[in-house]
C-alpha positions in Angstrom: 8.0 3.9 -22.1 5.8 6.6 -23.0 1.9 7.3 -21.0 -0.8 5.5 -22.8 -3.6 7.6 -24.2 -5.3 4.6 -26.2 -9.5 4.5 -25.8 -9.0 1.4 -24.1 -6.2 2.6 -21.8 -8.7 5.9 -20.8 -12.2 3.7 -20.2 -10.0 2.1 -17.5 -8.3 4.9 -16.0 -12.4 6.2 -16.0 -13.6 3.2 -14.4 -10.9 3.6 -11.6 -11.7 7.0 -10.9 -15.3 5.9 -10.6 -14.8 3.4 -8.5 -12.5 5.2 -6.2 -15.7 8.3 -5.8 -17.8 8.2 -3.0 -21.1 9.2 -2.2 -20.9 13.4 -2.6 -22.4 13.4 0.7 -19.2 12.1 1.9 -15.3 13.2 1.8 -12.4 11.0 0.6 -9.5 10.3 1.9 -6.9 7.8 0.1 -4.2 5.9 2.0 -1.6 4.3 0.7 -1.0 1.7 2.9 1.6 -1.2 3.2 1.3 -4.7 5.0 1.9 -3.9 8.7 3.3 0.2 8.2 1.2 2.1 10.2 -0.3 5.0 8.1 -2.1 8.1 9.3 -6.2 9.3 8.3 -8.8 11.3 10.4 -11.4 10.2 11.8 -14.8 12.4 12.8 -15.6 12.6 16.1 -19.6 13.6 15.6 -20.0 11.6 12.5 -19.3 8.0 11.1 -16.7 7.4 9.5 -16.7 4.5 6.4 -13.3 2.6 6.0 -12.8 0.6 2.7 -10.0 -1.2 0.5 -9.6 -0.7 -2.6 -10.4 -3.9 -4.7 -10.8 -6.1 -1.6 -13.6 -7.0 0.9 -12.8 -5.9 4.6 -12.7 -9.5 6.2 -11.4 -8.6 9.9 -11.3 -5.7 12.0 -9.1 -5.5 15.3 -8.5 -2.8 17.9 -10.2 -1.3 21.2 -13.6 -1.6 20.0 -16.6 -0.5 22.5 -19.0 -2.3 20.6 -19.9 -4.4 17.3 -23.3 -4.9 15.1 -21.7 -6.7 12.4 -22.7 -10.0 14.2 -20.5 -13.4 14.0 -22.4 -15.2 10.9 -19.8 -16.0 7.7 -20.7 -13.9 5.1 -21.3 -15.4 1.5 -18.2 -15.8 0.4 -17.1 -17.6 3.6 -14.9 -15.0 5.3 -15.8 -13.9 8.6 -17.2 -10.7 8.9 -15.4 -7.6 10.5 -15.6 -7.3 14.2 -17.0 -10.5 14.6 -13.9 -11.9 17.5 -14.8 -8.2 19.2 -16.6 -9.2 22.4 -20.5 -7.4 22.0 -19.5 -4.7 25.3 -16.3 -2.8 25.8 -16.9 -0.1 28.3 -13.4 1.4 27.9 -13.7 0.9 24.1 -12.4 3.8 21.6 -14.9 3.1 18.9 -18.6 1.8 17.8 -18.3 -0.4 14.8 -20.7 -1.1 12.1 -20.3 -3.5 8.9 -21.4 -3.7 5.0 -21.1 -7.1 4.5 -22.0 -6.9 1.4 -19.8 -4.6 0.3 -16.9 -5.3 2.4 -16.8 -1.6 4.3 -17.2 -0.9 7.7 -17.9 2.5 10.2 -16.7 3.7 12.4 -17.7 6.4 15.3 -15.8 7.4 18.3 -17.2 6.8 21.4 -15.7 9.7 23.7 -14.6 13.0 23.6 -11.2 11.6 24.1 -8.1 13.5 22.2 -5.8 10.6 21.8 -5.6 8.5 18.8 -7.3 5.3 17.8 -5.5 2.3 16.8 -6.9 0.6 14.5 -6.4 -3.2 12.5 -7.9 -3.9 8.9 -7.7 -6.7 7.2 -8.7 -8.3 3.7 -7.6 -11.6 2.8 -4.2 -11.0 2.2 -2.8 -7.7 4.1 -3.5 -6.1 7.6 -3.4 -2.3 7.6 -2.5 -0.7 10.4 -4.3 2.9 10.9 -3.6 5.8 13.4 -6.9 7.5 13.5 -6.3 11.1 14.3 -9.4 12.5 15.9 -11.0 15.4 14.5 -14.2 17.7 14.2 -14.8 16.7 10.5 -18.4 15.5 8.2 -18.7 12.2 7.2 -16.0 11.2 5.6 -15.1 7.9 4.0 -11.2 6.3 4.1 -10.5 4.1 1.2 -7.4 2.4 2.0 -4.7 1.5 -1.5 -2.5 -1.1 -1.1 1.2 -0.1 -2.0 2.6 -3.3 -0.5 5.5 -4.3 -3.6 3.8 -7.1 -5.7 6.3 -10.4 -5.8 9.8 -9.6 -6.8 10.6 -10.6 -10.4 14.1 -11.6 -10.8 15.5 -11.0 -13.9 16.1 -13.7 -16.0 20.0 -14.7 -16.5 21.9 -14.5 -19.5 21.7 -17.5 -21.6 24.1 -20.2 -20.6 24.5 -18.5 -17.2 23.3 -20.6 -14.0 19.9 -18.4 -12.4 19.6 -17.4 -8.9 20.2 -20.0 -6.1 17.7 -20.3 -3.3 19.7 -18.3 -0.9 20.2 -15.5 -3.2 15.9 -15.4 -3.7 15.9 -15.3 0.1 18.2 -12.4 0.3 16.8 -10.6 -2.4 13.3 -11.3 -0.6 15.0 -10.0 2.6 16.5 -7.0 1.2 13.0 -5.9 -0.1 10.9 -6.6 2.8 13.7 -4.3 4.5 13.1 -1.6 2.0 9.1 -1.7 1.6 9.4 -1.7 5.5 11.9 0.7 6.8 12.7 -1.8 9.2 16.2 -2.7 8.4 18.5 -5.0 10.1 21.6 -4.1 11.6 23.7 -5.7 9.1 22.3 -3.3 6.6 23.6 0.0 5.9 21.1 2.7 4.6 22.1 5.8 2.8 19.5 8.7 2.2 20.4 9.8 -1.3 17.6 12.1 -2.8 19.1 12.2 -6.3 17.0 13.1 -9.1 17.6 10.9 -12.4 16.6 11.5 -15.5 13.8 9.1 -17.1 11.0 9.5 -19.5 9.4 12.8 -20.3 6.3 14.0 -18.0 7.3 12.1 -15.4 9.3 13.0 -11.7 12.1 10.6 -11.0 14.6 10.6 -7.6 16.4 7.8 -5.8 15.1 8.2 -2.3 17.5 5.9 -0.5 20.5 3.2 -1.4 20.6 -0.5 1.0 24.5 -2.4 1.2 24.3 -5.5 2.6 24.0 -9.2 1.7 25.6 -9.0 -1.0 23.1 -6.6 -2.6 22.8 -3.1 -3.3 18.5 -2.1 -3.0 17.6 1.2 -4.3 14.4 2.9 -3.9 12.9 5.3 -6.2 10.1 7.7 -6.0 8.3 7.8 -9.6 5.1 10.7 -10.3 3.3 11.2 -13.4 3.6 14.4 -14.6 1.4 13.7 -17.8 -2.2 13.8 -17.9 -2.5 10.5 -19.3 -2.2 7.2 -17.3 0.9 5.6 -17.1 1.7 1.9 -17.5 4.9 0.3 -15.7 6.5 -3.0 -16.3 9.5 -4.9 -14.0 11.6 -4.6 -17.1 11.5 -1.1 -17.7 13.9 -0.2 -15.0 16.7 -2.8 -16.1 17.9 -0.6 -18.7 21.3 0.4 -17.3 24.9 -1.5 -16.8 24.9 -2.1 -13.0 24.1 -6.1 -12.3 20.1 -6.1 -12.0 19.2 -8.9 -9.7 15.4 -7.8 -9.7 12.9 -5.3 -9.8 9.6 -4.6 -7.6 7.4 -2.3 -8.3 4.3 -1.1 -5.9 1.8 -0.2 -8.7 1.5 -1.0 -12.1 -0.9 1.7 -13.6 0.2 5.3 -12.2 -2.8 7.7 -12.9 -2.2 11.8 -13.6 -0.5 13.2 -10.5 -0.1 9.8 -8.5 3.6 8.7 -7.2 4.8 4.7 -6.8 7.9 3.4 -5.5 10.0 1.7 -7.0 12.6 -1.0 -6.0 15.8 -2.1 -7.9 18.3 -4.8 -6.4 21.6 -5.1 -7.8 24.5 -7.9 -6.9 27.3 -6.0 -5.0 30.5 -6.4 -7.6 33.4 -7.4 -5.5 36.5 -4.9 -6.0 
């Protein structure tokens, strides 16, 4: 696997970064964020704050919100529009909302000089974001929120003539990757915090971050960065190049630009002794 520098390959790592740039009045701030794991961003307390997702419209917003302008009419495409199940006055609400229907983007603005943090809900279509808004005396800034929930785990396929997986073993697998996306593990899974670096392709960082026993499965989660200054493209099968029982492979991203990190999840059977 080596980083792609073809013309076609660098007009869309261009059109990403463009997309990804805001206004230069405003600040950025990305957040990789994860179906239902809370993630950290500041929020301004003199100015508004703008709160996007990355390839997806903002479709609901949820938390203690004072007050809402974004009305309760169905936008075009027949979502309903942020804020629109807040009630129109909440005197001991954190936060004043505003929406862009038309773009999908909402802001925010606190509404007291309070210190604590603001809880807040986003949702597009097909994830909720959960944000702690950490208050502080910033510009304008604008959060754009990535999702890094794992795509659909892609078994491998079995050797020919061999029987594939059986329903409970696609549940379990499913389990064990919720588990590890998550870091909510159930008891009857034991985690071991490895931090081993392993060698991969050139221009790129590579380290086992932690190893899941249970279920008859081993999960292992891997930190990958580009090191290059080149996109990088990822495939499923790319990490099923060793002897060690791949069951299947999820991988958060698909195109890594210079500089960005992804994780990266393996599931092996457990091999009785």
């Amino acid at each position: 696997m080596r980083a792609n520098s073809s013309p076609r390959m660098a007009a869309i790592a261009a059109l990403l970064v463009t997309t990804l740039t805001p206004p230069a009045t405003d600040a950025l701030q990305l957040v990789d964020a994860s179906d239902g794991v809370s993630v950290e961003a500041i929020l301004s307390i003199k100015e508004p704050t703008r709160i996007r997702i990355d390839g997806a419209p903002i479709t609901d917003v949820f938390g203690n919100i004072h007050s809402s302008h974004c009305g309760a009419t169905p936008s075009l495409n027949g979502t309903t529009p942020a804020g629109a199940s807040t009630p129109p006055t909440n005197p001991g609400g954190d936060i004043v909302l505003e929406c862009d229907r038309d773009k999908g983007e909402i802001y925010i603005r606190p509404t007291a000089a309070s210190t604590r943090p603001v809880n807040l809900f986003v949702s597009s279509a097909t994830a909720t974001y959960t944000l702690l808004l950490r208050r502080s005396d910033t510009p304008a800034d604008t959060i754009v929120i990535r999702d890094r929930t794992p795509k659909a785990l892609k078994p491998l396929a079995p050797t020919q003539g061999a029987a594939g997986p059986s329903p409970n073993h696609i549940r379990s697998m499913k389990a064990m990757l919720v588990a590890m996306a998550s870091d909510r593990v159930p008891p009857d899974i034991r985690v071991e915090e490895t931090n081993r670096p392993v060698l991969l392709w050139a221009q790129t960082r590579f380290a086992q971050i932690r190893q899941y026993e249970g279920r008859g499965l081993i999960g292992e989660k891997y930190l990958l960065q580009n090191l290059s200054p080149d996109p990088l493209q990822l495939a499923e099968q790319e990490f099923d190049r060793e002897i060690g029982n791949v069951a299947g492979v999820a991988l958060e991203t698909h195109l890594l630009r210079p500089g960005e990190s992804t994780s990266v999840y393996v599931l092996r059977r457990e091999v009785a002794p």
